[in-house]
C-alpha positions in Angstrom: 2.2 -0.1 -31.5 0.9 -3.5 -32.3 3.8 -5.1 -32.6 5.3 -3.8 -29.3 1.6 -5.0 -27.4 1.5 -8.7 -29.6 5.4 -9.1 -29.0 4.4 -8.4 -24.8 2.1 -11.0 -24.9 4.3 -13.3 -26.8 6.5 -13.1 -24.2 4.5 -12.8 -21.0 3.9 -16.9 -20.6 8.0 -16.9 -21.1 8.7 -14.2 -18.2 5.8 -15.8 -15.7 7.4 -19.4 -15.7 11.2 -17.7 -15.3 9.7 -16.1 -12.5 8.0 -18.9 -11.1 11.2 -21.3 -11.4 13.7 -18.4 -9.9 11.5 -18.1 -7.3 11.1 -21.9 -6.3 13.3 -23.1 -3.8 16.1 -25.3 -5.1 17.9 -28.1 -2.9 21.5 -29.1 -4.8 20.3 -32.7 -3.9 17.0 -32.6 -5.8 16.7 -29.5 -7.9 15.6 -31.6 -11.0 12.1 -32.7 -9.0 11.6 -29.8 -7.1 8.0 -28.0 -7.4 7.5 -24.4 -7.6 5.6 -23.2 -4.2 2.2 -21.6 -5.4 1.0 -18.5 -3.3 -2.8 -18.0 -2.4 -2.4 -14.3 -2.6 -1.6 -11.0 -1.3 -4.7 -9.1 0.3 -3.6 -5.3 0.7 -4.3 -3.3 4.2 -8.4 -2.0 4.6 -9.4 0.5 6.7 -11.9 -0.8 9.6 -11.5 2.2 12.0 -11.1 5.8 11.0 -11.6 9.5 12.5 -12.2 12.8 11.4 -9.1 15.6 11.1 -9.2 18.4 13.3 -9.0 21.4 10.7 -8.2 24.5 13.0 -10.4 27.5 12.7 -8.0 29.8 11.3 -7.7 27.4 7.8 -11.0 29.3 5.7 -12.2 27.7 2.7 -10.4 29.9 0.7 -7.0 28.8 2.1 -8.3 25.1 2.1 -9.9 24.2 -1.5 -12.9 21.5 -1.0 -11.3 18.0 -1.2 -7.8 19.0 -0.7 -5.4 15.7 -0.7 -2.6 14.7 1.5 -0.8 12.0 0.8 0.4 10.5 3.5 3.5 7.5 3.8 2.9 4.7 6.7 3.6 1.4 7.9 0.9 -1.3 8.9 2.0 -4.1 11.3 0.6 -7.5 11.4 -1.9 -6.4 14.2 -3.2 -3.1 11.9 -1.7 -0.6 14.2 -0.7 2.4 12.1 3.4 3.4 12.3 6.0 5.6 11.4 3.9 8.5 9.3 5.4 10.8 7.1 3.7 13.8 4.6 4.8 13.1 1.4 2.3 15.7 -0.3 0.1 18.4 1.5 -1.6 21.2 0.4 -1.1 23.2 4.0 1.6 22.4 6.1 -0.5 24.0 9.0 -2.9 20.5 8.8 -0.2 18.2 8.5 0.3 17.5 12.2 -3.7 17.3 12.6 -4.1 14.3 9.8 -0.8 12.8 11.4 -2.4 12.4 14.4 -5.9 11.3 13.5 -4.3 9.1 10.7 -2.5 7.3 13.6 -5.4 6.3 15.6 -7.0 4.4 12.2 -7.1 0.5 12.6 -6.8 -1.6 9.4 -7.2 -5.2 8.6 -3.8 -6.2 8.1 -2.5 -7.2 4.6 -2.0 -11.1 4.3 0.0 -12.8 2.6 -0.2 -16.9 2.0 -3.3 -16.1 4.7 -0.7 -14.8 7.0 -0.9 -11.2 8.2 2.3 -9.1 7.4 3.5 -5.6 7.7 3.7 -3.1 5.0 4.8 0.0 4.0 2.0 1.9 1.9 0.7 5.4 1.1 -2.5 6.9 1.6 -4.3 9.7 0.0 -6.7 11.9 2.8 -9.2 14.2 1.3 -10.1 17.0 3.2 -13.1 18.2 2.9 -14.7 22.1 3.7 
């Protein structure tokens, strides 16, 4: 096991440059002085606006255990508008409209990238609570 973990750091500092140089732009006129671009970072997608899911009143808490997940597959635009959500995991398929639509009215702060605000695809885990 130590061998495998000292021969991955070993050859971390190797894979890091390869991936800084392949992903440098390269002109065929001056590839030999060209300097690898340098990213500020990638900020991931946080929840500013949320609101509660409507569980109906035929769910009881014994159909619907206490903090039951649903994991939920989305897209965030550059504006943090919510799009395009699909239920990858639910405990009750009778909620899953209910968090679709109250997961769609959330507002995030958009993921960034170089300081600029992209879209993403991500997932998000709900916990429903009795």
């Amino acid at each position: 096991m130590r061998r495998i973990y000292l021969a991955s750091l070993m050859l971390s500092p190797l894979l890091l440059t390869a991936a800084a140089l392949a992903s440098s732009p390269a002109s065929d006129a001056n590839a030999s002085t060209s300097v690898p671009q340098v990213s500020t970072g990638v900020t991931f997608p946080k929840v500013i606006y949320s609101t509660n899911v409507e569980i109906p009143s035929n769910l009881t808490a014994d159909r619907l255990p206490n903090l039951a997940p649903v994991v939920l597959e989305l897209n965030v635009d550059q504006t943090g508008a919510v799009h395009d959500v699909q239920v990858v995991k639910s405990l009750n398929p009778g909620l899953n409209a209910n968090v679709v639509d109250a997961v769609r009215k959330f507002r995030f702060r958009p993921a960034k990238l170089d300081n600029q605000a992209i879209p993403v695809e991500m997932q998000l885990t709900v916990l429903l609570q009795n």
